[in-house]
C-alpha positions in Angstrom: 79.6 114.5 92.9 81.3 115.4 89.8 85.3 114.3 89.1 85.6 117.9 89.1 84.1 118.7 92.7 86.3 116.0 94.3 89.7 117.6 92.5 88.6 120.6 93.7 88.4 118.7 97.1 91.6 117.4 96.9 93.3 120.8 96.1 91.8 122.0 98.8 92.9 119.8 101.2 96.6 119.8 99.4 96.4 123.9 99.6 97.2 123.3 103.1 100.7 121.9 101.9 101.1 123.9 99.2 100.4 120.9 96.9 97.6 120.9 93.6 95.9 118.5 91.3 96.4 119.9 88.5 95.8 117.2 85.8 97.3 113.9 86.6 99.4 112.8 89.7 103.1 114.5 90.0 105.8 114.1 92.7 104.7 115.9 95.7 104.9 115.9 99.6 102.3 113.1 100.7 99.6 112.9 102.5 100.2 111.9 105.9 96.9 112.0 107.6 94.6 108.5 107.0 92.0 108.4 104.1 89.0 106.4 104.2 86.9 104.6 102.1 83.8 104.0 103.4 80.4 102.0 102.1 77.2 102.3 103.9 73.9 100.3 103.2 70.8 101.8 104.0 68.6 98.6 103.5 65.5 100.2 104.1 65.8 103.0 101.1 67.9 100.6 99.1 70.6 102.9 98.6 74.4 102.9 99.2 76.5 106.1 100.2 80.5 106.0 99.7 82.5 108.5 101.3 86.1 109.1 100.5 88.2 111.3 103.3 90.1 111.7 106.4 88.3 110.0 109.3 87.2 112.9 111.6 85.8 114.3 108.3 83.8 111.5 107.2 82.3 111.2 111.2 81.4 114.6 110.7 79.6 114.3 107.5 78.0 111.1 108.8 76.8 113.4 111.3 75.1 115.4 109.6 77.1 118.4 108.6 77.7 119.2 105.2 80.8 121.6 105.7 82.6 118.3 106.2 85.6 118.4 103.4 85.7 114.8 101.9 86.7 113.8 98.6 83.8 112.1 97.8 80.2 111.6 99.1 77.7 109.7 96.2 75.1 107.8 96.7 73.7 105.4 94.6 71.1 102.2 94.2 71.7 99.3 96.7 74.4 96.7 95.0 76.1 99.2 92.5 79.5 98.8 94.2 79.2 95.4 94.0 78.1 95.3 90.3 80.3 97.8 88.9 82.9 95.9 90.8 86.5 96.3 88.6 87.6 92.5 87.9 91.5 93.2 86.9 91.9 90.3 85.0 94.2 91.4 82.6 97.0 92.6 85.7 96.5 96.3 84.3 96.8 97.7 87.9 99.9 95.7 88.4 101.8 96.2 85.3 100.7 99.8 84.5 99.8 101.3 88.4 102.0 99.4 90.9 105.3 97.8 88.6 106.3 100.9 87.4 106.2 102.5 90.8 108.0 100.0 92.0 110.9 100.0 89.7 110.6 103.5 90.1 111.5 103.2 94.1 114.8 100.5 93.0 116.0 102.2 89.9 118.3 105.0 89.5 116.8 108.8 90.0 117.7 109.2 85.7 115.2 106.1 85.2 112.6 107.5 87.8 110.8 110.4 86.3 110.0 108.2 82.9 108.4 105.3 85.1 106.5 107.7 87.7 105.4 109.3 84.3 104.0 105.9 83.1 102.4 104.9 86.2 101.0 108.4 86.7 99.1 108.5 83.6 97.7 105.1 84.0 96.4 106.4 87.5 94.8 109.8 86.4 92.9 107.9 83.9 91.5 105.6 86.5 91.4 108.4 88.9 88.9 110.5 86.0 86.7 107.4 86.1 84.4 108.6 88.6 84.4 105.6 90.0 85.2 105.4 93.9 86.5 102.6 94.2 88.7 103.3 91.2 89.3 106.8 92.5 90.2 105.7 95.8 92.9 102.8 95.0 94.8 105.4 92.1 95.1 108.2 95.2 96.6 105.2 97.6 98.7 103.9 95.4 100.3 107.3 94.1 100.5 108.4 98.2 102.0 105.2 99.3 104.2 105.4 96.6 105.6 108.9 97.8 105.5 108.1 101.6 108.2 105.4 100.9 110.1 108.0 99.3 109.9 109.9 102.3 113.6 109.5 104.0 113.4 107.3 107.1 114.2 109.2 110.2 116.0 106.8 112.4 115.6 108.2 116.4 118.3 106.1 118.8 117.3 106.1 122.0 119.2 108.5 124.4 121.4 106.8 127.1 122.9 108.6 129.6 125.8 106.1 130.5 128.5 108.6 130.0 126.5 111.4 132.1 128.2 111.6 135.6 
């Protein structure tokens, strides 16, 4: 599956919200439902599959049926997760992904569009990668980054002390 097919995924799951993927990762409502990433070995054929996608969705596609929408389904040779494995030795997804979100969340809302710019960039380019794994960590990052911009919604509990 192509970088291509999976934005085309995405949008399609964000159409639902009114939200696209244009061409790198913007300030939108985030995705609230739980995304998956998911490795299966299939020792016998000496092959991997990784699926990408809300959970129901990914059941269904283990099932069998292939109108299942998830944002990625590849498979590939037995041990290429493992070798293709991103070492991040040089803290590039911590100063270029993460810090910049998170100065983003402290900082004043004239500083924030610069930083969400620089972090967004670095995540679209690791999100083109075709890559899952790659793929996968540049979507969480950028959606936990807008669920904790999300206002809290505090509920007290009711009493009913002052009912008669």
């Amino acid at each position: 599956m192509s970088v291509t097919d999976i934005t085309e995924l995405y949008n399609y799951h964000k159409q639902r919200q009114g939200i696209g993927m244009e061409n790198q990762f913007i300030r939108h409502e985030p995705c609230f439902e739980r995304i998956l990433f998911v490795l299966t070995l299939d020792r016998k054929k000496m092959k991997e599959r990784i699926l990408i996608g809300e959970e129901q969705q990914i059941r269904f596609r283990l099932n069998g049926s292939q109108n299942a929408e998830v944002l990625c389904d590849m498979t590939r040779p037995l041990g290429t997760f493992l070798i293709n494995f991103e070492r991040d030795t040089d803290r590039d997804w911590n100063l270029y992904g993460l810090s910049p979100l998170r100065q983003a969340l402290h900082s004043n809302r004239w500083k924030q569009p610069e930083l969400e710019q620089a972090a967004s960039e670095f995540l679209w380019e690791k999100y083109l990668s075709n890559d899952p794994l790659k793929m996968y960590v540049a979507f969480r990052i950028w959606n936990s980054y807008l669920l904790a911009r999300e206002p809290v919604t505090v509920t007290l509990p009711v009493t009913a002390s002052w009912i008669k």
